[in-house]
N, CA, C and O atoms as a Tinker XYZ file with bonds, in Angstrom:
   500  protein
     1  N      6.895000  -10.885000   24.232000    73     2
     2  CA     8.232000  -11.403000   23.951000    64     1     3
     3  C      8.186000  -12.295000   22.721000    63     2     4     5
     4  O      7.346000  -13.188000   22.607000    81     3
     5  N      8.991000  -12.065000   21.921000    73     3     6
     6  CA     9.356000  -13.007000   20.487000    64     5     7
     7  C     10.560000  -13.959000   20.878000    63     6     8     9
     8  O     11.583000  -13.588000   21.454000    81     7
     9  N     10.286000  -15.166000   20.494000    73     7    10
    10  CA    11.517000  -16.117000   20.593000    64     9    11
    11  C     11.475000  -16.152000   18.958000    63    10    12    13
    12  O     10.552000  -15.955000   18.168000    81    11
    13  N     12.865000  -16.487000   18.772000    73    11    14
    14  CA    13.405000  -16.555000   16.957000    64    13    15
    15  C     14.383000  -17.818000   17.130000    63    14    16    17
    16  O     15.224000  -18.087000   17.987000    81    15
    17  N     14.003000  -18.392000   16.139000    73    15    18
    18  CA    15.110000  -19.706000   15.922000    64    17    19
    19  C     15.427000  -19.595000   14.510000    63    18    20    21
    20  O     14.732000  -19.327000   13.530000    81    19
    21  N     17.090000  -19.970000   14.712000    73    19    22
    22  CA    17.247000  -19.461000   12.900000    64    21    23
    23  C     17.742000  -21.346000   12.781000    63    22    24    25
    24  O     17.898000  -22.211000   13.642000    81    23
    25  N     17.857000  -21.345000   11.321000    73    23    26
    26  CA    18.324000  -22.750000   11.002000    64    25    27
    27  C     18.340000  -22.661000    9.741000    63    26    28    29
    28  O     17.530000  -21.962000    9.131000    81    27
    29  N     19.490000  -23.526000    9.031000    73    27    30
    30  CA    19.946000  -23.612000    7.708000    64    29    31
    31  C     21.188000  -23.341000    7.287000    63    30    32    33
    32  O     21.627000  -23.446000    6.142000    81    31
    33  N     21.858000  -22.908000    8.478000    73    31    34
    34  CA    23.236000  -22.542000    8.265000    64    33    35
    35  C     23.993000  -23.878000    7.919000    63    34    36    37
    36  O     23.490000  -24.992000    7.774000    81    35
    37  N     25.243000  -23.537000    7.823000    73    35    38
    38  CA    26.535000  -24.679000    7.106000    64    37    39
    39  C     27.248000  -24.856000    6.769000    63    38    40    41
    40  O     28.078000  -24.147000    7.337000    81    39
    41  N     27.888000  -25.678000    5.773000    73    39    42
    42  CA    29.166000  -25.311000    5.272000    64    41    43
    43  C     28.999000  -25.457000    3.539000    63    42    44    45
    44  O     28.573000  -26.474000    2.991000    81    43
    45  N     29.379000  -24.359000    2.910000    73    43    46
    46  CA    29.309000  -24.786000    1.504000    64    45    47
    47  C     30.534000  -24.213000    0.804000    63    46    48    49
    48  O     31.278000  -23.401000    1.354000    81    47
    49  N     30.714000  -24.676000   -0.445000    73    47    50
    50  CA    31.429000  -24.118000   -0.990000    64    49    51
    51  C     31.282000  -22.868000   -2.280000    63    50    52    53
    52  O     30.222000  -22.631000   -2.860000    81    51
    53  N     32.297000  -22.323000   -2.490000    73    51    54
    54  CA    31.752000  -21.282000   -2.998000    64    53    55
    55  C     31.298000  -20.975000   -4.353000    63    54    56    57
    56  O     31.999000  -21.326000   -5.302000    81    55
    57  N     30.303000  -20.415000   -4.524000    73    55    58
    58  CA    29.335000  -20.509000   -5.512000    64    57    59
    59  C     28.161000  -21.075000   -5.323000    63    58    60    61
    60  O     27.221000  -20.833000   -6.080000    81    59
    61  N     28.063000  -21.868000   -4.333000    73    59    62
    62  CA    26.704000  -22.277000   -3.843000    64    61    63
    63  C     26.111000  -21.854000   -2.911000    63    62    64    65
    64  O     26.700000  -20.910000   -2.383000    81    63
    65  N     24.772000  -22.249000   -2.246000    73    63    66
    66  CA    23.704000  -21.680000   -2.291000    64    65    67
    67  C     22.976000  -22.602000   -0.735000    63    66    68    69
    68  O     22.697000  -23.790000   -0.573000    81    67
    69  N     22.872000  -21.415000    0.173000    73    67    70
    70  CA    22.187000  -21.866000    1.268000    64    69    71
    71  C     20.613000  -21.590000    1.324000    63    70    72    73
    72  O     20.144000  -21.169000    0.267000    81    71
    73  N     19.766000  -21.752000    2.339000    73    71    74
    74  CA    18.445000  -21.039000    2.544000    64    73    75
    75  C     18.266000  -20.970000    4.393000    63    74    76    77
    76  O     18.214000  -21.849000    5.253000    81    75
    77  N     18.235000  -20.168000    4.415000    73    75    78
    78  CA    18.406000  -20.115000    6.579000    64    77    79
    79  C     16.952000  -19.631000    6.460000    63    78    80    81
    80  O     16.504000  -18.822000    5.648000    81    79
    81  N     16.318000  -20.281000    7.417000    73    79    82
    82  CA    14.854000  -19.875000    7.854000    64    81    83
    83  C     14.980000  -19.750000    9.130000    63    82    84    85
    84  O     15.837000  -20.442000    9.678000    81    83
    85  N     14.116000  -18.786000    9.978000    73    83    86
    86  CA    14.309000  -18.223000   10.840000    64    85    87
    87  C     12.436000  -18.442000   11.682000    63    86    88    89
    88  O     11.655000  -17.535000   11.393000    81    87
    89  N     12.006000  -19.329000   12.413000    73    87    90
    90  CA    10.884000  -19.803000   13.168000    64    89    91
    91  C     10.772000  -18.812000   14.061000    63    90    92    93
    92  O     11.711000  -18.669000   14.844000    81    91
    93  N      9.648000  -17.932000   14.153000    73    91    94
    94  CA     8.820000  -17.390000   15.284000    64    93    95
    95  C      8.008000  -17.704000   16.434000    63    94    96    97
    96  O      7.211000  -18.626000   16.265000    81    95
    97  N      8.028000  -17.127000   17.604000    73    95    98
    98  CA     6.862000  -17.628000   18.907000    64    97    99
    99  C      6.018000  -17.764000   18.848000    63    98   100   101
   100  O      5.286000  -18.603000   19.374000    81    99
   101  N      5.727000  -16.458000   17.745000    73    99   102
   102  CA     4.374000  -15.226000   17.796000    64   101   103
   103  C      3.868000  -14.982000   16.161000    63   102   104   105
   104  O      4.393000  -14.537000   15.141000    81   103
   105  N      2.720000  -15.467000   16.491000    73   103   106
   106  CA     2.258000  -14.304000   15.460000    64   105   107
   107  C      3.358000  -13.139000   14.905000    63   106   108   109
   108  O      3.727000  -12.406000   15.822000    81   107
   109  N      3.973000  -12.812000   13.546000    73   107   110
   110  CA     4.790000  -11.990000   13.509000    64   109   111
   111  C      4.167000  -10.626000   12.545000    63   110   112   113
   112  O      4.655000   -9.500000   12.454000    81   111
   113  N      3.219000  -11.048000   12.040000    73   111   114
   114  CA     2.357000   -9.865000   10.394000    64   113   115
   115  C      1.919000   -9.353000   11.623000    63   114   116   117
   116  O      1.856000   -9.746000   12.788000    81   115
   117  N      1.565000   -8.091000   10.820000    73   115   118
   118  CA     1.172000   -7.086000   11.201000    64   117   119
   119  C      1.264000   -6.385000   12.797000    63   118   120   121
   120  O      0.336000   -5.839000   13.393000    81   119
   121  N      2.797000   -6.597000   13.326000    73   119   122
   122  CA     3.554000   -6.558000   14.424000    64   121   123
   123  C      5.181000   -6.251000   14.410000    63   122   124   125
   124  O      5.971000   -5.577000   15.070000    81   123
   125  N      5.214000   -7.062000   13.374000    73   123   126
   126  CA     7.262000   -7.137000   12.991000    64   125   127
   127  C      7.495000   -6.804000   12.356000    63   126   128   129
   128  O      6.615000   -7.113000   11.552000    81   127
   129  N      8.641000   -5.851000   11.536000    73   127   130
   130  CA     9.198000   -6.207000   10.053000    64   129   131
   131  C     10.163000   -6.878000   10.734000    63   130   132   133
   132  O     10.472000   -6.647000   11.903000    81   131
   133  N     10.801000   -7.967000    9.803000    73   131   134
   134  CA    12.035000   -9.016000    9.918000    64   133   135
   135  C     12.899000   -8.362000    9.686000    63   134   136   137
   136  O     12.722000   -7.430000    8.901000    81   135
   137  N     14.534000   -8.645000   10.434000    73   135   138
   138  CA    15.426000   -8.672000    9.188000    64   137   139
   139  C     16.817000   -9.688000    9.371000    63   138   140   141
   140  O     16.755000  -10.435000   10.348000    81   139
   141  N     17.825000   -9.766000    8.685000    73   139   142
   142  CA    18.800000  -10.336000    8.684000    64   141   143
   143  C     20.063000   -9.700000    9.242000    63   142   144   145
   144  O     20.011000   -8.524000    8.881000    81   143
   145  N     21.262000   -9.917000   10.005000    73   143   146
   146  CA    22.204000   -9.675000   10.467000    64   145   147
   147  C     23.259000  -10.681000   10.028000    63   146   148   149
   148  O     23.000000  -11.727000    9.433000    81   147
   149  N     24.361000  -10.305000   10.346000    73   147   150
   150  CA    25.482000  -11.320000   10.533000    64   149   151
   151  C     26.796000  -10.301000   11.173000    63   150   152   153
   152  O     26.982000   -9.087000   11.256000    81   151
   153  N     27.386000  -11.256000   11.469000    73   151   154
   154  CA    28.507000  -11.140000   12.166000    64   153   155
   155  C     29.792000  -12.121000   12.119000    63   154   156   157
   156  O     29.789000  -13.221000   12.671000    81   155
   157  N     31.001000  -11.548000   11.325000    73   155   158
   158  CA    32.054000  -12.031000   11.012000    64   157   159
   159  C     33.152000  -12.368000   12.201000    63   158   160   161
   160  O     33.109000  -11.430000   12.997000    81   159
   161  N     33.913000  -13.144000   12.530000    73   159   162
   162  CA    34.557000  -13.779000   13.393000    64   161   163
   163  C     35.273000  -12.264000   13.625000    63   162   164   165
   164  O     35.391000  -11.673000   12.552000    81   163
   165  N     35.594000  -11.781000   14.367000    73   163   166
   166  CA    36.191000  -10.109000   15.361000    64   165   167
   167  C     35.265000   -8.617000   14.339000    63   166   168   169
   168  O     35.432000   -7.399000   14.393000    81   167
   169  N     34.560000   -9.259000   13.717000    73   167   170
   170  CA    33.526000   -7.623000   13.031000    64   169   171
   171  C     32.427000   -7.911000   14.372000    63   170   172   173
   172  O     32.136000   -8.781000   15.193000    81   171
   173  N     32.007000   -6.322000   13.888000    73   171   174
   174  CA    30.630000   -5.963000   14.375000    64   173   175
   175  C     29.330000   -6.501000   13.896000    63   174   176   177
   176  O     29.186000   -6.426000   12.675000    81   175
   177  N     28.413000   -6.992000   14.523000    73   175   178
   178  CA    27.278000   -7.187000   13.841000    64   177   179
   179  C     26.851000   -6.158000   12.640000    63   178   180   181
   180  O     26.911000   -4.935000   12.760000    81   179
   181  N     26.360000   -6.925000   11.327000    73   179   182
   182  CA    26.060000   -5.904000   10.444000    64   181   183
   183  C     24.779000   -6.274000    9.191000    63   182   184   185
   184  O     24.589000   -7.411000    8.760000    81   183
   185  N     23.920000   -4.928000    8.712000    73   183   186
   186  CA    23.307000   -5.224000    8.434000    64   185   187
   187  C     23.092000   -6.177000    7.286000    63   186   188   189
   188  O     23.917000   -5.918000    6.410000    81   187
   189  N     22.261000   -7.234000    6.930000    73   187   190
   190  CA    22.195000   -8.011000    5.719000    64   189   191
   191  C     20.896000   -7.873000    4.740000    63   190   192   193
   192  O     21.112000   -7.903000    3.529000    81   191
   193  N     19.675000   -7.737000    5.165000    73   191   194
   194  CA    18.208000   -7.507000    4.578000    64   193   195
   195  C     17.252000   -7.174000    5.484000    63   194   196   197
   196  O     17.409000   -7.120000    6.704000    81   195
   197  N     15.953000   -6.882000    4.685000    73   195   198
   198  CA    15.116000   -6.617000    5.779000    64   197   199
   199  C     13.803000   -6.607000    5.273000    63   198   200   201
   200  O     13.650000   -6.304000    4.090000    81   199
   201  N     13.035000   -6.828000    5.823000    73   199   202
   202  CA    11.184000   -7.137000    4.752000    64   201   203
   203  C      9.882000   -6.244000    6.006000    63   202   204   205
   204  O      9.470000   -6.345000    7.161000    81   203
   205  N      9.754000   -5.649000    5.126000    73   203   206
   206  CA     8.271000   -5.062000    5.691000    64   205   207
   207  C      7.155000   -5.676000    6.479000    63   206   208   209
   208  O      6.513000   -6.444000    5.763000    81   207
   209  N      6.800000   -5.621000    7.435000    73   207   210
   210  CA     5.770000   -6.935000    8.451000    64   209   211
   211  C      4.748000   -7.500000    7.485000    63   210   212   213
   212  O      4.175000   -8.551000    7.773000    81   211
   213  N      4.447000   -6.761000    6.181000    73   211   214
   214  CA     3.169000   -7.336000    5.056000    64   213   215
   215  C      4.287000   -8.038000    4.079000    63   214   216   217
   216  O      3.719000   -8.882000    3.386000    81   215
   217  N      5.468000   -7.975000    3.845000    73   215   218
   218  CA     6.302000   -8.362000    2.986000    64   217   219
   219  C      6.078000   -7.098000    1.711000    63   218   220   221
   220  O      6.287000   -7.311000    0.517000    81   219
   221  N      5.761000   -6.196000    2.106000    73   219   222
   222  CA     5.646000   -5.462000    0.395000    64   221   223
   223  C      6.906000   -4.635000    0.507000    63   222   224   225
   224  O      6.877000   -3.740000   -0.337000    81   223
   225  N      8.086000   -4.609000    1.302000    73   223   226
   226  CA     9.083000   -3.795000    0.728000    64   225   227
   227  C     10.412000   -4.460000    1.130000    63   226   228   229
   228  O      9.991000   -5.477000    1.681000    81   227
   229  N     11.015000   -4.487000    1.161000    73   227   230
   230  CA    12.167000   -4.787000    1.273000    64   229   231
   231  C     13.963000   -4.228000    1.061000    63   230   232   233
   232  O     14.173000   -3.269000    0.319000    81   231
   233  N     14.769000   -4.705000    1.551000    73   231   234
   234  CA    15.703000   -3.990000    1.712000    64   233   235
   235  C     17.460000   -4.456000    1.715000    63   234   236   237
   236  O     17.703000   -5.612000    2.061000    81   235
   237  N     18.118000   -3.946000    1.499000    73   235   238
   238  CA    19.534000   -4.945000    1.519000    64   237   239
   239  C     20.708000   -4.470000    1.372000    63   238   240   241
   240  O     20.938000   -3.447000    0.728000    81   239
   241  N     21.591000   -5.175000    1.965000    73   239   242
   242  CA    23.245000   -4.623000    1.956000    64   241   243
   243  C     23.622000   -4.414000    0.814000    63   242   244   245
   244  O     23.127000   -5.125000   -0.060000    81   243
   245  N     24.633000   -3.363000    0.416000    73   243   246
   246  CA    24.684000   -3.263000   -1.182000    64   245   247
   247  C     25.407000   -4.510000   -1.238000    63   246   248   249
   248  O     25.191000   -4.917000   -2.380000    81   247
   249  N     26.344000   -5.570000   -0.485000    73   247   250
   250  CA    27.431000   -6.709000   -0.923000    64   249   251
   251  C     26.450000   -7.702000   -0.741000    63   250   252   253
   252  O     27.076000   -8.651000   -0.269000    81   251
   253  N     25.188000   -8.045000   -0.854000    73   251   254
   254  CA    24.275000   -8.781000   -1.040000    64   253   255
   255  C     23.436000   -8.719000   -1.876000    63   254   256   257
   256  O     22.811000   -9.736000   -2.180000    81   255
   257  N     23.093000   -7.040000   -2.711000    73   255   258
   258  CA    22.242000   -7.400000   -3.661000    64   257   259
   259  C     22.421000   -8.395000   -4.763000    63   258   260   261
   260  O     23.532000   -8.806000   -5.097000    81   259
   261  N     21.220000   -8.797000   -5.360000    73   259   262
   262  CA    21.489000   -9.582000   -6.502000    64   261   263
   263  C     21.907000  -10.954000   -6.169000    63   262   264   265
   264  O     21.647000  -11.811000   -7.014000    81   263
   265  N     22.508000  -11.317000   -5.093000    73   263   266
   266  CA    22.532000  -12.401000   -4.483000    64   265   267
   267  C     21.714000  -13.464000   -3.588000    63   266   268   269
   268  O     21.553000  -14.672000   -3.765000    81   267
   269  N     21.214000  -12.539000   -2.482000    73   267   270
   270  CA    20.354000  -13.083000   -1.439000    64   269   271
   271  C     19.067000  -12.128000   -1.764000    63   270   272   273
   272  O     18.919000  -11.117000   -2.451000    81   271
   273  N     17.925000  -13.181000   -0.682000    73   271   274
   274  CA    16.851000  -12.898000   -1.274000    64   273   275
   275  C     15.655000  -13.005000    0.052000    63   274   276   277
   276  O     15.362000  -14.032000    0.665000    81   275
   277  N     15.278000  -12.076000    0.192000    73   275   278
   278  CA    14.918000  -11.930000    1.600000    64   277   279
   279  C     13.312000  -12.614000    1.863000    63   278   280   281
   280  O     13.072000  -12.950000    0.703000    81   279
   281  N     12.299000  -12.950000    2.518000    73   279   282
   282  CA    11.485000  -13.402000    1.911000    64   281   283
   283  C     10.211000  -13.897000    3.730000    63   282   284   285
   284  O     10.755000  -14.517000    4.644000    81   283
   285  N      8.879000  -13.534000    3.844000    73   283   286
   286  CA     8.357000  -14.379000    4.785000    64   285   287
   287  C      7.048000  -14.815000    4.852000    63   286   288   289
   288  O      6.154000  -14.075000    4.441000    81   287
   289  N      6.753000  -16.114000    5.397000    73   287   290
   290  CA     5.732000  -16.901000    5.269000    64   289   291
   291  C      4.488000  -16.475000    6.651000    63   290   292   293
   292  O      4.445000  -16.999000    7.765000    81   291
   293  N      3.670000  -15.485000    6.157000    73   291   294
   294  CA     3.396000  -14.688000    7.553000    64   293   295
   295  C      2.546000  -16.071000    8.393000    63   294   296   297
   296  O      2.581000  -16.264000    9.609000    81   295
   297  N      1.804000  -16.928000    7.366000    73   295   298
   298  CA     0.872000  -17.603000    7.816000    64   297   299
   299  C      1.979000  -18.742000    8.739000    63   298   300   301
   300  O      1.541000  -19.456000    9.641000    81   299
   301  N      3.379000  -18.737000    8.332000    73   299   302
   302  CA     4.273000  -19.975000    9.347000    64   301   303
   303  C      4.551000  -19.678000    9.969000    63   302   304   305
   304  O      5.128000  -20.350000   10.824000    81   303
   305  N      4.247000  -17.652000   10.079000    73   303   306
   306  CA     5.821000  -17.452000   11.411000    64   305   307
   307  C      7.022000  -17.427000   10.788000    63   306   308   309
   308  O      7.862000  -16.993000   11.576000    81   307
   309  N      7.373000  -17.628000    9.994000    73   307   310
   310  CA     8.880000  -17.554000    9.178000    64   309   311
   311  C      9.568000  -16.967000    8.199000    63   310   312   313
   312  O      9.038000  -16.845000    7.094000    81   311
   313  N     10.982000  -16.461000    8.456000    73   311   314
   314  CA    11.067000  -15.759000    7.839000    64   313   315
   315  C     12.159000  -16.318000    6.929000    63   314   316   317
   316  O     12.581000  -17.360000    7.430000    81   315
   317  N     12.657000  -16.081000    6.007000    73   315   318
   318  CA    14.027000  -16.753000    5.028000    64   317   319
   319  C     15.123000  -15.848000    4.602000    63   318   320   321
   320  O     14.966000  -14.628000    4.648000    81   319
   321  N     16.147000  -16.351000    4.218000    73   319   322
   322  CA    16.783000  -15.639000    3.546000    64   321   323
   323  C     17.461000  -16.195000    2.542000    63   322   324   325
   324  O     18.515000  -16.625000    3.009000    81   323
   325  N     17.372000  -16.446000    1.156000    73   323   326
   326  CA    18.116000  -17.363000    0.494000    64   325   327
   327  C     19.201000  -16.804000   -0.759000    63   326   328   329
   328  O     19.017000  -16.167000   -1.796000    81   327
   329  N     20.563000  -17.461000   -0.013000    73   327   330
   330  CA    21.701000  -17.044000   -0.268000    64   329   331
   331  C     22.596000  -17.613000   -1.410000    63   330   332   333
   332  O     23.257000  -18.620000   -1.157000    81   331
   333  N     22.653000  -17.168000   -2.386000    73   331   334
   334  CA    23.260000  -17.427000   -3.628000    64   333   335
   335  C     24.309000  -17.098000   -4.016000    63   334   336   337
   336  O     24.701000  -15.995000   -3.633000    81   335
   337  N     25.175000  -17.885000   -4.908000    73   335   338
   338  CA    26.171000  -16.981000   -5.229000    64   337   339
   339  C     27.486000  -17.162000   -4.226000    63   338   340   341
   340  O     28.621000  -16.923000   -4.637000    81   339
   341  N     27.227000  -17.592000   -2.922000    73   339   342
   342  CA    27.842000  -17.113000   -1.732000    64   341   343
   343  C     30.057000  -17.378000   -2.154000    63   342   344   345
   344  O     30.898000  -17.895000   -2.889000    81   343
   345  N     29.860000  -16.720000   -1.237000    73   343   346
   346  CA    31.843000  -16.114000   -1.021000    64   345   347
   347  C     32.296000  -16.553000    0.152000    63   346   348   349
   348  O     31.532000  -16.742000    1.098000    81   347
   349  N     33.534000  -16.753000    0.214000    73   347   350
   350  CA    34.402000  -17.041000    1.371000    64   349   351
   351  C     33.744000  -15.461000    2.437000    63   350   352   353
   352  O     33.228000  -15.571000    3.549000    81   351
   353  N     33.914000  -14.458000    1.872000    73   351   354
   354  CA    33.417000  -13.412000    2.920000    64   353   355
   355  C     32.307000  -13.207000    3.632000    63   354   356   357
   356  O     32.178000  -12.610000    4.701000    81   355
   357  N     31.372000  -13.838000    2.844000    73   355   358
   358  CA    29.922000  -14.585000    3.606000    64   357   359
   359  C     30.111000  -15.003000    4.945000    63   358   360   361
   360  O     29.313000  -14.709000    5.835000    81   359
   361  N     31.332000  -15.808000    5.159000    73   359   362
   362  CA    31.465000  -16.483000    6.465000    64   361   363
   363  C     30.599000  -15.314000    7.677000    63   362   364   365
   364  O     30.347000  -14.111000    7.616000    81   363
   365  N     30.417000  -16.058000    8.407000    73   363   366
   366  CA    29.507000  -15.460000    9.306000    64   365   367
   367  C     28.528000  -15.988000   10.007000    63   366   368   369
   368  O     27.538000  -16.540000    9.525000    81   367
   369  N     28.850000  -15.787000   11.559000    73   367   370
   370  CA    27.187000  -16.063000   12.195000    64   369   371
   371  C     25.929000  -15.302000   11.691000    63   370   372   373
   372  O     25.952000  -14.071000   11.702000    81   371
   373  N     24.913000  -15.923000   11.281000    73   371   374
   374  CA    24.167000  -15.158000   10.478000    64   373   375
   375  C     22.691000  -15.009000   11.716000    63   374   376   377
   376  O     22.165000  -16.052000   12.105000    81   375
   377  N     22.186000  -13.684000   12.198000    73   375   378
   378  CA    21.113000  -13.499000   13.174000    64   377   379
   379  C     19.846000  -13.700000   12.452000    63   378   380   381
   380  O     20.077000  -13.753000   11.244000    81   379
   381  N     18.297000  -13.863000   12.792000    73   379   382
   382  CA    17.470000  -12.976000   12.645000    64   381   383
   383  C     16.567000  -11.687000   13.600000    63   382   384   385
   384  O     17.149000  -11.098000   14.511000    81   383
   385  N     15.822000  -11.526000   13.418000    73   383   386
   386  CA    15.645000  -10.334000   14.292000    64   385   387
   387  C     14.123000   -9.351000   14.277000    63   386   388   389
   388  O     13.674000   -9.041000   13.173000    81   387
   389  N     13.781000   -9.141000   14.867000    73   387   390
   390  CA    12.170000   -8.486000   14.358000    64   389   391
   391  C     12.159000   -7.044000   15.208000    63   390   392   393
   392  O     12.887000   -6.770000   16.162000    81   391
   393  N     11.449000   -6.459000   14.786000    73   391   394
   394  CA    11.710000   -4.824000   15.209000    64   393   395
   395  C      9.835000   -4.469000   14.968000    63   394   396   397
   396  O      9.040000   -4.529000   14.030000    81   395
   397  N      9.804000   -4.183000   16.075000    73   395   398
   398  CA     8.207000   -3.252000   16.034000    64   397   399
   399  C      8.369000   -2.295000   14.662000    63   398   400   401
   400  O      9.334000   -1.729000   14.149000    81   399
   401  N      7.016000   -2.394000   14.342000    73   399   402
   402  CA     6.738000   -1.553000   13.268000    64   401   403
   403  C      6.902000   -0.130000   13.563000    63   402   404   405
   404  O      6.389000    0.493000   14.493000    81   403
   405  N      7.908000    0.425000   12.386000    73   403   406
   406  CA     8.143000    2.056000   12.374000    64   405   407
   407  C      7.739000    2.194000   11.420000    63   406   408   409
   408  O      7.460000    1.175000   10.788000    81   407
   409  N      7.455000    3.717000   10.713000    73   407   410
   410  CA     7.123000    4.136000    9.866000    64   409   411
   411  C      8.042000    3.641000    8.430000    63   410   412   413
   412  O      7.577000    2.993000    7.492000    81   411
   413  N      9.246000    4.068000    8.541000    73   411   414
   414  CA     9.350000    3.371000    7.710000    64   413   415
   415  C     10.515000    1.812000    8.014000    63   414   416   417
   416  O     11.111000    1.900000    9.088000    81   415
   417  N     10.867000    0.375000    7.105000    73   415   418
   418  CA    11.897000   -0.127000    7.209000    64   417   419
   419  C     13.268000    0.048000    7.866000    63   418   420   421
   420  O     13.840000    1.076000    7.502000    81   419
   421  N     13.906000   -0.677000    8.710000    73   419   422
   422  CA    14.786000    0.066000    9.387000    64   421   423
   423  C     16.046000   -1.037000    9.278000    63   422   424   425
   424  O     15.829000   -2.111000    9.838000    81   423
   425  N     17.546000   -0.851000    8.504000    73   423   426
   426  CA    18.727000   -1.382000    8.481000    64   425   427
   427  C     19.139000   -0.809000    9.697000    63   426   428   429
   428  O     20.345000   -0.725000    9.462000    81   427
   429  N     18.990000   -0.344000   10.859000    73   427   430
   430  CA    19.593000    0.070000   11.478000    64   429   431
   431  C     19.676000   -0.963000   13.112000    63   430   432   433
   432  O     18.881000   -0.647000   13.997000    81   431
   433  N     20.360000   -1.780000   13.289000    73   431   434
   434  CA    20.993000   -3.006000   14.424000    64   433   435
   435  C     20.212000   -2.797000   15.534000    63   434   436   437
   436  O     19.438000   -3.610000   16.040000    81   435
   437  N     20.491000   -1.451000   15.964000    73   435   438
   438  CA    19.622000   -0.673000   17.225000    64   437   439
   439  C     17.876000   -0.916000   17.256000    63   438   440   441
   440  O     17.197000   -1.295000   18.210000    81   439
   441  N     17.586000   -0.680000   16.347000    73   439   442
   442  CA    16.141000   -0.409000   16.086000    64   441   443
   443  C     15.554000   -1.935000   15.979000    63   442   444   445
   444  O     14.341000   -1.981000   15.770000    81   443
   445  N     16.010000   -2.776000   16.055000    73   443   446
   446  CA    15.328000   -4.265000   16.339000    64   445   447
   447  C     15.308000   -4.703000   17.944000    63   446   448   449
   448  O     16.238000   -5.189000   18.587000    81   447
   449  N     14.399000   -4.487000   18.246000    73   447   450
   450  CA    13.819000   -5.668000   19.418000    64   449   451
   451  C     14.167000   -6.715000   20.032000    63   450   452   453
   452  O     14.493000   -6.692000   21.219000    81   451
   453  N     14.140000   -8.104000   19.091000    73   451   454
   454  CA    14.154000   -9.626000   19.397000    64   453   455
   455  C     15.307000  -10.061000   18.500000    63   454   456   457
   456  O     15.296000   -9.900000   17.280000    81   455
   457  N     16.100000  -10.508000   19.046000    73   455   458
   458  CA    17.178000  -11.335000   17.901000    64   457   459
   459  C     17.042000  -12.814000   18.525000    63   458   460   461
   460  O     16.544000  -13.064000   19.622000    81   459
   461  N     17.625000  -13.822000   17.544000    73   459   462
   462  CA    17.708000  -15.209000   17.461000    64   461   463
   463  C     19.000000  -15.190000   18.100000    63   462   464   465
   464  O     19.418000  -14.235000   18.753000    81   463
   465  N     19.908000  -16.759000   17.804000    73   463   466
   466  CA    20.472000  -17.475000   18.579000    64   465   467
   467  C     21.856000  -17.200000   17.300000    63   466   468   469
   468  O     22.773000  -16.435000   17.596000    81   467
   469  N     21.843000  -17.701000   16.336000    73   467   470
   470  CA    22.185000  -17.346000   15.251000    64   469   471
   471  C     22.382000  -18.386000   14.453000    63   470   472   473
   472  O     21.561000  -19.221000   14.830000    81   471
   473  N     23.019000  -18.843000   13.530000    73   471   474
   474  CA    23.571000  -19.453000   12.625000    64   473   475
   475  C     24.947000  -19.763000   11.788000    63   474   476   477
   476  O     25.319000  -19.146000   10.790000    81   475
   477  N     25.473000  -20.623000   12.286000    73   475   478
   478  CA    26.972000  -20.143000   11.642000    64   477   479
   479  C     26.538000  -20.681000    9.807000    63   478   480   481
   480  O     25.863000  -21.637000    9.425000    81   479
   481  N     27.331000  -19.492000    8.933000    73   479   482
   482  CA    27.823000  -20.094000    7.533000    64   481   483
   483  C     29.115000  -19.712000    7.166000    63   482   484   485
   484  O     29.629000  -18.605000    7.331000    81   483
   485  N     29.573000  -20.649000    6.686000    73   483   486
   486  CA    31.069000  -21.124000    6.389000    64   485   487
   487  C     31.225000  -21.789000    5.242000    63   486   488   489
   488  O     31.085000  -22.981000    4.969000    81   487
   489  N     31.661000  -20.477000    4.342000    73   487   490
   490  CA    31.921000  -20.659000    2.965000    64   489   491
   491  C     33.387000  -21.407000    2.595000    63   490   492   493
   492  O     34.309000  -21.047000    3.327000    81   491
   493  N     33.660000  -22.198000    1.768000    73   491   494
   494  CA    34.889000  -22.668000    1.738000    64   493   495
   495  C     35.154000  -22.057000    0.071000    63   494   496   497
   496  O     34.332000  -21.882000   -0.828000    81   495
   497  N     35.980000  -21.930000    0.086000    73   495   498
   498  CA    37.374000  -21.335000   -1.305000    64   497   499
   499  C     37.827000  -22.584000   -2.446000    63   498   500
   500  O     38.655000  -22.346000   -3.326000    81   499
């Protein structure tokens, strides 16, 4: 069993710039790839990034590229996501989440395992 704690969420305004880190139980390399979720006040959970259990690949919503930046510290257990740029549409409980290793990276909600508690961010205009 993986416990996930996310933290860093908040309130900012727009154009600026959060960093949510996301604390592991477990050992997570060479076991997990990470990834990011969120979920907008009446949307569906949806995908945001995602990093390979070695960190060598990575992955992302097209309304996030170039913005956020996915990222993990295998030796802390932790994983990041640091959010730039951010928009009123950002708003969102933001998850993390770890998924047994598949062959390849997986954006797909289903295919993760362990999710966190979440994080609210709340972009202001």
């Amino acid at each position: 069993q993986v416990q996930l704690v996310e933290s860093g969420g908040g309130l900012v305004q727009a154009g600026g710039s959060l960093r949510l880190s996301c604390a592991a139980s477990v050992r997570t390399h060479s076991n997990y790839d990470m990834g990011w979720f969120c979920q907008a006040l009446g949307k569906e959970r949806e995908f945001v990034a995602a990093i390979r259990w070695n960190g060598g690949n990575t992955d992302y919503a097209d309304w996030v590229k170039g913005r956020f930046t996915i990222s993990r510290d295998n030796a802390k257990n932790t994983l990041y996501l640091e959010m730039n740029s951010l928009k009123p549409e950002d708003t969102a409980v933001h998850y993390c989440a770890a998924a047994y290793v598949r062959p390849l990276l997986s954006t797909n909600i289903n295919e993760y395992n362990f999710w966190g508690q979440g994080t609210q961010v709340t972009v202001s205009s």
